[in-house]
N, C-alpha and C positions, 0 to 999 in steps of 0.2 A: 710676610711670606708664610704661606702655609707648611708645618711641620710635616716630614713623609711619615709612614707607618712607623711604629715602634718596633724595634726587629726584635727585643724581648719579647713584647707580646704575638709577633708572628711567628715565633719560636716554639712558646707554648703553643700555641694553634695548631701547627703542622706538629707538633708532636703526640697530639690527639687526634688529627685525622688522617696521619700516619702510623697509627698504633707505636709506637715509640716510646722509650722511656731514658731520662739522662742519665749517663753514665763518665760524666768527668766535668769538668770545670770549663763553661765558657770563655775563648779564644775573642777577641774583637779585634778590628783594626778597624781604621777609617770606613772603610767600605762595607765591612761586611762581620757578619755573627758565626760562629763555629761552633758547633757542640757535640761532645763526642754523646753518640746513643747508641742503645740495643735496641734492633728491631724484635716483632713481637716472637720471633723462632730464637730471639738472643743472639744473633748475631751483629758480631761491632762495628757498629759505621759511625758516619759523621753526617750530622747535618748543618747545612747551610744555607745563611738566609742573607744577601743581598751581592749572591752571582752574576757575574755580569753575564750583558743581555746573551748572549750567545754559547755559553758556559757548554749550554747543554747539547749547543748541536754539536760541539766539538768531542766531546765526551763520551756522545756516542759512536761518532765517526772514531774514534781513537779506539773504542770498546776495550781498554786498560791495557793497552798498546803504549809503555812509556808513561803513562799519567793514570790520576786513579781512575776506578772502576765507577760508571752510573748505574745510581740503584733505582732512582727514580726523582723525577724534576716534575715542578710549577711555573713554569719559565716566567707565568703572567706576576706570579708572589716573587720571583728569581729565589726559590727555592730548591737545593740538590740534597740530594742525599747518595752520599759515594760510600765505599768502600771504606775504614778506618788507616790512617798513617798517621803516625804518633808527631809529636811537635817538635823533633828533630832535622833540624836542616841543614843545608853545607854550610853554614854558618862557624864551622869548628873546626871545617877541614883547611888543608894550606891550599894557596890558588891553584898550583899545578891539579892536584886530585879532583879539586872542585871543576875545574875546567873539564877535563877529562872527562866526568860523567855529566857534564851540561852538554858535550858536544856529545855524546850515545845518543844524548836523550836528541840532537836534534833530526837525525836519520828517523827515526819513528816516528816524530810530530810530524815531520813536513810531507804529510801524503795531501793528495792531489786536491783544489782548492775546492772550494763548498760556493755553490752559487750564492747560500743565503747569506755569507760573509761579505763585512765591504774590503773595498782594495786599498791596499795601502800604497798600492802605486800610483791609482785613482788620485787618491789625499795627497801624495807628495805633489803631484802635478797642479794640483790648486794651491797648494801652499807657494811653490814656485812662482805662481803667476802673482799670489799676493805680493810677496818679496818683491819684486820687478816694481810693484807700484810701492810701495815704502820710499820713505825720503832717507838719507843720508844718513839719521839719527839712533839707527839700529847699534846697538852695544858692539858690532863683531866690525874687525877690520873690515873694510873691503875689498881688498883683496881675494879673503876667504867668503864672502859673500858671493861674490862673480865665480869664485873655482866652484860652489856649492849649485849657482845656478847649471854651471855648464856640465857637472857630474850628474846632476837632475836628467836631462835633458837626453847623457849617454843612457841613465839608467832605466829609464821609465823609455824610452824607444825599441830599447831590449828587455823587455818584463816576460819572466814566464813563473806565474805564480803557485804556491803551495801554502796549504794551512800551516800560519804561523800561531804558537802560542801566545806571541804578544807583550810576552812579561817574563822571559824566564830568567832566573837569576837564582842567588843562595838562597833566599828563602824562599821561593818558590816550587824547591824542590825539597820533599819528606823523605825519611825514611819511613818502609812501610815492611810486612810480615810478605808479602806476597815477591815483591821485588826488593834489593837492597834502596833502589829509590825511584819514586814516581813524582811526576808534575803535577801541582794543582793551581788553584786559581789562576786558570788561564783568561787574556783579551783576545781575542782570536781574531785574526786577518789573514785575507788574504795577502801574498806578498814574496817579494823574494827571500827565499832561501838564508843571502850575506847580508838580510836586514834584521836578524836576530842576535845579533851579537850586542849591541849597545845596553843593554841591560846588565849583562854582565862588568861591562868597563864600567859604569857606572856605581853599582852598586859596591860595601865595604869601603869605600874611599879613605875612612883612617887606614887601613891597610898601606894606603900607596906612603903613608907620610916621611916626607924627605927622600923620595921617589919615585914620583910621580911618574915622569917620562919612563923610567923602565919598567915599574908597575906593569903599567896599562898597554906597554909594549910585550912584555914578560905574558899578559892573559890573553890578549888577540893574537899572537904569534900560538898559544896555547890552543886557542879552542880554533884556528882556521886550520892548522896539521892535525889537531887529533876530529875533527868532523870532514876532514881532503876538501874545502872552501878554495877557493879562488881566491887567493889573497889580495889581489889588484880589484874585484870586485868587494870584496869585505870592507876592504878600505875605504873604497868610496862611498858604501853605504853607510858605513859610521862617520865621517866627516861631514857629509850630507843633514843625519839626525844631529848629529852636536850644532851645526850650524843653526836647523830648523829649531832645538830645542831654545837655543841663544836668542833668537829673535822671538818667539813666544809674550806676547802679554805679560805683563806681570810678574817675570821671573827676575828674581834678585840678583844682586852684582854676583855673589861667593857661588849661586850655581853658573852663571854664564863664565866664571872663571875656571871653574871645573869640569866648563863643555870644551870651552876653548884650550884646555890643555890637552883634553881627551885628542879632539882634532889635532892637533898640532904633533902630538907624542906618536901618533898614527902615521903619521908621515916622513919624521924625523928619519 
């Protein structure tokens, strides 16, 4: 298998053919490169080098509406350069506050959808049709299999979609100088509205420990009243993803245990 680009060295690259200079200590995670810079008038931003594909159309459709500001993108290198927000994130807050400002943020993301985005209703209705063909040996009861196909089925018949971020959760969201917090690294879909929540449940999980069921009831009861969600529709969209996540390729016993409780604590 061929090695992809070194994102160090596309880092330097774009920092010279974007007149740029560093200005703090490179951020990595799996995916992607961070580095805080001054552009050449000295103003502090941040560049980034392996944005997912779509980073940028949402970025500018958002135009620092809720998430940070685009200064200028390579979409073909998935190169951005946004606005600067420091490396602070909900990560320190307790869940009520955190919820609270995930769900502000979700009224501003979710403006009207982008043709160039795929659908995520689209994808749930192919994963649905996979499931049907699967044989018996999927990790998730059956019972919650059949309840997942047939909430598929309400929910994707009544689809009215809007740009979603795709990813939003504690660390996804900065503190920044312009607002007290903006979204960044967004995946961006099209999609409904009560399909963003599962990141949230998801994410911090030592948090829930030795309470799990109220945990994740205590944060979806949080962010469906502070964003006015449909609660009967949130639900089923997060039972739906735990399900779809459960059956996934490859995933380990201790996450399907942690889907399946998410689902179940949802409905309890």
């Amino acid at each position: 298998m061929t090695a992809g680009p070194d994102p160090t060295a596309l880092a330097q690259h774009r920092l010279g053919q974007w007149r740029l200079r560093a200005d703090g200590p490179v951020e990595r995670t799996a995916d992607a490169l961070t580095l805080p810079v001054r552009t050449a008038d000295g103003t502090p931003a941040l560049l980034k080098i392996g944005a997912s594909d779509s980073e940028h159309l949402v970025l500018r459709r958002w135009g620092g509406n809720g998430a940070v500001r685009l200064l200028r993108a390579d979409p073909h290198e998935r190169a951005l350069l946004t606005e600067r927000v420091t490396p602070t994130t909900l990560g320190a807050l307790p869940d009520t506050e955190a919820c609270e400002i995930v769900a502000g943020l979700y009224a501003r993301l979710h403006v009207p959808a982008l043709p160039q985005l795929p659908s995520a209703t689209e994808a749930l209705r192919r994963w649905a049709d996979r499931l049907r063909g699967l044989d018996l040996s999927v990790p998730v009861p059956r019972r919650l299999t059949e309840q997942a196909l047939a909430l598929t089925r309400d929910l994707t018949d009544d689809a009215s979609e809007v740009v979603l971020h795709g990813d939003l959760h504690f660390s996804s969201v900065r503190a920044a100088d312009r607002e007290p917090w903006l979204a960044v690294d967004a995946r961006p879909v099209n999609g409904d509205p009560h399909d963003e929540l599962s990141p949230m449940l998801l994410h911090r999980w030592d948090d829930y420990a030795g309470h799990v069921r109220d945990g994740v009831r205590h944060r979806f009861w949080t962010l469906v009243d502070a964003a006015g969600l449909d609660e009967d529709r949130a639900r089923a969209w997060v039972v739906v993803r735990m399900v779809q996540f459960a059956t996934d390729s490859g995933v380990d016993a201790a996450a399907v245990t942690r889907y399946l409780a998410i689902a179940k604590a949802v409905q309890d």
